[in-house]
N, C-alpha and C positions, 0 to 999 in steps of 0.2 A: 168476122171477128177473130176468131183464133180454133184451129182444130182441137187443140187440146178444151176439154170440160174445166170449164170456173165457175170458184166458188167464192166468194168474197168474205170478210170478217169486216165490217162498218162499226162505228162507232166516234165518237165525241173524244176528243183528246183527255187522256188520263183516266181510259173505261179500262186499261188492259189490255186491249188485242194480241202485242205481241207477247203477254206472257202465258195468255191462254193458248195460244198458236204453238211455244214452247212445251207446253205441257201435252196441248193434243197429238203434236205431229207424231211424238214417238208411237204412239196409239195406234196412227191409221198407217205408221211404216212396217210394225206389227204383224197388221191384217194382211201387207203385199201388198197397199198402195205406195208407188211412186211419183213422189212429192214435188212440185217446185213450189214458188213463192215468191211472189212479184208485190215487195212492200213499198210504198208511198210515205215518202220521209221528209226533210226538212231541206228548201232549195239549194243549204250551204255545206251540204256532208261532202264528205270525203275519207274513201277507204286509203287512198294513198298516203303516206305519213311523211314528211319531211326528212330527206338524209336518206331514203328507199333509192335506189337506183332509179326505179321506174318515176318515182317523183322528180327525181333530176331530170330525166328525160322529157318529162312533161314541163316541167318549168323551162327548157330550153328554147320549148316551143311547138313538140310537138302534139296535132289535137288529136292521137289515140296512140294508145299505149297499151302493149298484150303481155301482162308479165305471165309467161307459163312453166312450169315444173312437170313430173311423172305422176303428181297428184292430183293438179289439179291447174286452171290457168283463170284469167280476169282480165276482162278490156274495159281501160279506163279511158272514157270520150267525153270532151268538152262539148258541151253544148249551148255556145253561145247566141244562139237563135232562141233559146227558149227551151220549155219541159218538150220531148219526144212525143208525139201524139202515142194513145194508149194502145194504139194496133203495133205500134212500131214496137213498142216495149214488150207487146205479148210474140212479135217472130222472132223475137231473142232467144224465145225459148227452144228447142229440139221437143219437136213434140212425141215422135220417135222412143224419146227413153222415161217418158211422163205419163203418168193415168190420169193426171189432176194436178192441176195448177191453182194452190191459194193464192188469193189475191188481198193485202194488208190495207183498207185506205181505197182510195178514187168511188169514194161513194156516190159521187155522181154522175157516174157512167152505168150504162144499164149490162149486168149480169147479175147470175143469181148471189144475194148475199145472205147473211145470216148478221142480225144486227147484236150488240153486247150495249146492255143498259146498265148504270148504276143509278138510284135516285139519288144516289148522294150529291152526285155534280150539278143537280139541280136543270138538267138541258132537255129538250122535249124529246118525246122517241120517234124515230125517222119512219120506222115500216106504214104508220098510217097514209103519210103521203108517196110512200116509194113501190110501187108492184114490187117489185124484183125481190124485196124481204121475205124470205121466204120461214125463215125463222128465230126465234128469238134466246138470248141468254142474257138473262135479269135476276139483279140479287131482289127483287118486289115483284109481287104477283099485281100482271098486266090483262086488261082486258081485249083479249085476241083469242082469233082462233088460231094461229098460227101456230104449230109446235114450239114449246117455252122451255126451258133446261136455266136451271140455277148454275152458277160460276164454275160448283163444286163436282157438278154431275159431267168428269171429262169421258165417262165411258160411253155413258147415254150419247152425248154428242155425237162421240165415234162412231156408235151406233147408224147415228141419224144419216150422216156422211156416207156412211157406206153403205146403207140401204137405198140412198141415192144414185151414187156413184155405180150400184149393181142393177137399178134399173134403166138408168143410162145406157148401161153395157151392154143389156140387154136388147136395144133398137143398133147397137154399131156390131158392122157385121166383121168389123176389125177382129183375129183373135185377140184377147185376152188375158190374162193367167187367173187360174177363180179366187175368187175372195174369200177370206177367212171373219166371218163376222161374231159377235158376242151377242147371245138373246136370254133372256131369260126361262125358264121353264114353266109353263103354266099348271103343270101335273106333272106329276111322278113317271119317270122314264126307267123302267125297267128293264135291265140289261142278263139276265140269267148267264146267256151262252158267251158273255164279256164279249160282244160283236165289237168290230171298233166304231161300224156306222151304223146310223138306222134312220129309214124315210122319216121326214117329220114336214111339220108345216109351220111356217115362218109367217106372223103377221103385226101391224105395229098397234097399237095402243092411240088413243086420243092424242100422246103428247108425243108421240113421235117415236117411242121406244120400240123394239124390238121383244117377242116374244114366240114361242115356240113349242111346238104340243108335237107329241109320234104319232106319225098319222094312223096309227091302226085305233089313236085313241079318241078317234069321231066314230060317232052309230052308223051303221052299213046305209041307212036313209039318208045322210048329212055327208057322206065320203066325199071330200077333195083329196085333188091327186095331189101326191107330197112337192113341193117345189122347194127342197132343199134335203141336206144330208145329214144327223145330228151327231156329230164327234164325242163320242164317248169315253172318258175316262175309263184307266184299267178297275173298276169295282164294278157290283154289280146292279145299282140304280141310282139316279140324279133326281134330286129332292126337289119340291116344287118351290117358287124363288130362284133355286140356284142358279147363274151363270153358267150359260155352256155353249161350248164354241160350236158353228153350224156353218155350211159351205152352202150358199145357193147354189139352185139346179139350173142350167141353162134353159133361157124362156119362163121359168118359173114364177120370175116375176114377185110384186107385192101387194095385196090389195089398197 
């Protein structure tokens, strides 16, 4: 299929995908994921614009066209045979400079997706017949076990993504760079000597969320070893609720 790790956004036309995608990516670029994005769009688009040089070149006749600059370049290819098959579209990518490659659309191709429901559209939800669904965002509470996130909840998401993506990580013996994730705190994280880090233990919640306790705050009978680092703000404790940024430990893993 493709070396790079996908992740799909599925959905019914007019659920949102790409403006949830907008809204999340800055999130998971945040954390040190690097991004691409392979969307599924309508057979008659076109980035070329009439009167572009590069569209004159293409109306001449030619079938590819590389307009490139110092910033940035684009190859524009007729394909009068038909859509590319979906492998072809994913070696486009450089996998080289990508942690994660979302994928907008081709829901019915098999990788992992995360599906987006509204009941408003009134269209049936795809994950009951599709494996590959791995989880859901719905403005209606659905009966699944799948981990579920409302429209609203774009951190939890992030969340979920990157708790993924770092258990991934964690079977590729590729290096890395480590991930910067957001969890909540399950108890009070006392910081006296203002350390910047301290062991904690990372684990998610029924819906898929992220949460976090200092490992010295399990009884010496129940001790698991910390598999993660907890980033601590310059004060001196983090209130329970609170947000707080955590580095997984390598091999640490998540239950």
């Amino acid at each position: 299929m493709s070396p790079l790790p996908l992740l799909g956004f599925v959905a019914w036309s007019g659920t949102g995908k790409t403006t949830l995608l907008e809204c999340l990516i800055p999130r998971l670029v945040a954390r040190g994921l690097r991004l691409g994005v392979l969307k599924h769009t309508h057979h008659a688009f076109d980035i070329d614009q009439p009167g572009k040089d590069s569209h004159r070149l293409r109306q001449a006749g030619a079938a590819q066209v590389m307009a490139a600059s110092s910033l940035r370049h684009a190859l524009i290819q007729e394909t009068p045979g038909g859509e590319p098959p979906f492998e072809a579209l994913l070696a486009r990518f450089d996998a080289s400079a990508l942690d994660l490659l979302l994928v907008e659309g081709f829901k019915y191709r098999r990788f992992p997706k995360v599906e987006l429901h509204r009941a408003a559209l009134g269209r049936p939800l795809l994950f009951p017949d599709d494996p590959d669904i791995i989880a859901l965002v719905s403005d209606a509470p659905q009966a699944t076990t799948l981990p579920r996130f409302a429209f609203d909840e774009l951190d939890a998401i992030a969340d979920f993504v990157c708790a993924r993506q770092s258990r991934l990580d964690a079977h590729d013996p590729s290096p890395v760079p480590p991930l910067r994730l957001l969890a909540r705190a399950l108890e009070a994280i006392p910081n006296p000597a203002r350390e910047a880090c301290l062991p904690g233990y990372l684990s998610q919640d029924a819906d898929g969320h992220l949460q976090v306790r200092p490992a010295s705050g399990f009884m010496p009978s129940a001790l698991l070893p910390a598999n993660c680092l907890i980033e601590l703000p310059a004060r001196a404790a983090i209130s329970p609720g609170e947000r707080v940024r955590i580095r997984p430990l390598p091999g640490g893993g998540l239950p």
